[in-house]
C-alpha positions in Angstrom: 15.1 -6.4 -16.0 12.3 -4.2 -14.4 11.9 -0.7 -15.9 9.7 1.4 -14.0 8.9 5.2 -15.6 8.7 7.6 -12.2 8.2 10.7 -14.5 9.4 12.2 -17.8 13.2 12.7 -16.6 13.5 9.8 -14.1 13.5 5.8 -14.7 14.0 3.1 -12.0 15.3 -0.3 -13.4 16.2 -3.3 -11.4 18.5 -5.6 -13.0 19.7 -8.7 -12.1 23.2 -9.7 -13.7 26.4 -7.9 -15.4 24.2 -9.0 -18.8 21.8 -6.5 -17.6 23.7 -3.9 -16.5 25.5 -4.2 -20.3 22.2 -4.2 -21.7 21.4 -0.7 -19.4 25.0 0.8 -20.6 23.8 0.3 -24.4 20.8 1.8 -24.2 22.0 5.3 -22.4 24.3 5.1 -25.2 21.8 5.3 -27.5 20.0 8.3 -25.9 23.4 10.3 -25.1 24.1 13.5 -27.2 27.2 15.4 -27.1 27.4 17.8 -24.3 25.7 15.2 -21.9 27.2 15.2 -18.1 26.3 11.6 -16.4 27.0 11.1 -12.2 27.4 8.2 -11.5 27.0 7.1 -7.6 27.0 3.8 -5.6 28.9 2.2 -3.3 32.6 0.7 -4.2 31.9 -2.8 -6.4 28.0 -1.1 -6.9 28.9 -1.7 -11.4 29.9 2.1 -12.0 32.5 1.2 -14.1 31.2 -1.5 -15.8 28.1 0.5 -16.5 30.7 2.9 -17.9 32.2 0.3 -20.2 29.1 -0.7 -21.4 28.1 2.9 -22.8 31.5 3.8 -23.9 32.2 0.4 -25.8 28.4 1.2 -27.1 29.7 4.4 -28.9 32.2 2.6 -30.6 35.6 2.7 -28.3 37.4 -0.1 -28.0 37.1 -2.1 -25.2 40.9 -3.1 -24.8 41.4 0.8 -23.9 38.5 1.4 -21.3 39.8 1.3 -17.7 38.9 2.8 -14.4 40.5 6.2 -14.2 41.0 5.3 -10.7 44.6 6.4 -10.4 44.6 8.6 -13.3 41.7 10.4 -12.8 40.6 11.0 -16.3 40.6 9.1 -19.4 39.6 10.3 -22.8 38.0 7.9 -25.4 37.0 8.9 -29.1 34.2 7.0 -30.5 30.8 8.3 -31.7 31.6 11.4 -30.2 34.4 12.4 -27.6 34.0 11.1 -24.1 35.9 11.9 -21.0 35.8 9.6 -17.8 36.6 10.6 -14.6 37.1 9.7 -11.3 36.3 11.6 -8.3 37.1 9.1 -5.5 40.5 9.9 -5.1 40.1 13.3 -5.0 41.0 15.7 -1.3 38.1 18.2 -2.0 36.0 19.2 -5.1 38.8 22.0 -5.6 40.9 19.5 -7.2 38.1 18.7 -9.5 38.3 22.0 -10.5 41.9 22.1 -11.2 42.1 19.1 -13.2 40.2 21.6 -15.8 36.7 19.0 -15.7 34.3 22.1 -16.8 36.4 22.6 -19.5 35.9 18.9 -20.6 31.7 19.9 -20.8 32.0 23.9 -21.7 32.4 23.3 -25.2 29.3 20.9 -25.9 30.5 18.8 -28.5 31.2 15.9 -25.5 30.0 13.4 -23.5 31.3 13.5 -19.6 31.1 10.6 -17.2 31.9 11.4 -13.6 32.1 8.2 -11.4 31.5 9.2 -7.6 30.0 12.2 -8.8 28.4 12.4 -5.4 32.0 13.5 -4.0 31.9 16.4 -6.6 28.2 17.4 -7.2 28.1 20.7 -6.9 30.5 21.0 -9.7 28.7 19.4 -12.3 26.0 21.4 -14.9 22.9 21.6 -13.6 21.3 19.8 -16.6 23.8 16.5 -15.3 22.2 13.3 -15.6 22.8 11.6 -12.4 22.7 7.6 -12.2 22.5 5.8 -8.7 23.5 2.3 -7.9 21.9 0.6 -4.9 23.2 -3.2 -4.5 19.6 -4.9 -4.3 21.5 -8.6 -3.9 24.1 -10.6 -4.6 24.0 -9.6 -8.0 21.1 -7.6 -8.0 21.2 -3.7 -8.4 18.5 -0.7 -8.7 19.2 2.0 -10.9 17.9 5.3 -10.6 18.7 7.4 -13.4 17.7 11.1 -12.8 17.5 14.0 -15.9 18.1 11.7 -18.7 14.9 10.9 -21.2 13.0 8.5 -19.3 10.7 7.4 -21.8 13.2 7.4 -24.7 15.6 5.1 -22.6 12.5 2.8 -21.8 11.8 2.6 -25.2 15.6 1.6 -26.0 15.8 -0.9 -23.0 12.5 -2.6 -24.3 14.2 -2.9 -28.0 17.3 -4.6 -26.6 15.8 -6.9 -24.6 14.0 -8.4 -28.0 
């Protein structure tokens, strides 16, 4: 894994295996505090979801209840704090976003929100959203860009994991 600080609220890391990307979903986990909106973008089979996993197993949920919200659209976990998943890819316009009640899942603060194809919905989200971007780099390679979050705290996390 290489982690690469672009400034205080934006980190680049280029991982190399599903390990990696577990390694990448513990450590956000570690920086998240309620009221936290992440985007997640990237391509269909990119690792949203299993970066998703990886940070919601990471707060405590178990992992025999964390799916893709794919056909369901939103899933609700309680572990270290309340966490709602959704997915936007299904979705006609950003409209039905809205009526699914999403804001209301963030409004309150006490949450964390995961938005997979964020992109589709973006203008809906909190400005103050952390936004994580999956490139495919290789066959099993990605980059991740991951934009608002606590660059050098989630450095500091990655760097203790990999120990």
């Amino acid at each position: 894994m290489i982690v690469e600080r672009i400034d205080p609220l934006t980190l680049r890391v280029a991982i190399e295996s599903e390990a990696e990307t577990d390694r990448l979903g513990r450590a956000l986990a570690e920086v998240i505090e309620p009221g936290v909106v992440i985007g997640l973008v990237g391509t269909l089979g990119a690792g949203k979801t299993r970066l998703v996993r990886s940070m919601v197993e990471a707060l405590g949920v178990d992992p025999g209840v964390i799916s893709s919200p794919t056909f369901v659209l939103i899933h609700e976990y309680s572990g270290r704090l309340p966490i709602s998943h959704f997915d936007a890819y299904r979705l006609a316009d950003p409209d039905e976003f809205d009526a699914l009640g999403a804001s209301d899942h963030w409004s309150e603060g006490d949450r964390l929100a995961l938005v997979e194809w964020a992109d589709l919905v973006a203008d809906r989200l909190p400005r103050s959203a952390w936004w994580v971007r999956i490139e495919l780099s290789g066959p099993t390679g990605r980059t991740v860009r991951i934009e608002g979050a606590p660059a050098n705290r989630l450095a500091e996390e990655l760097d203790r994991l990999s120990r």
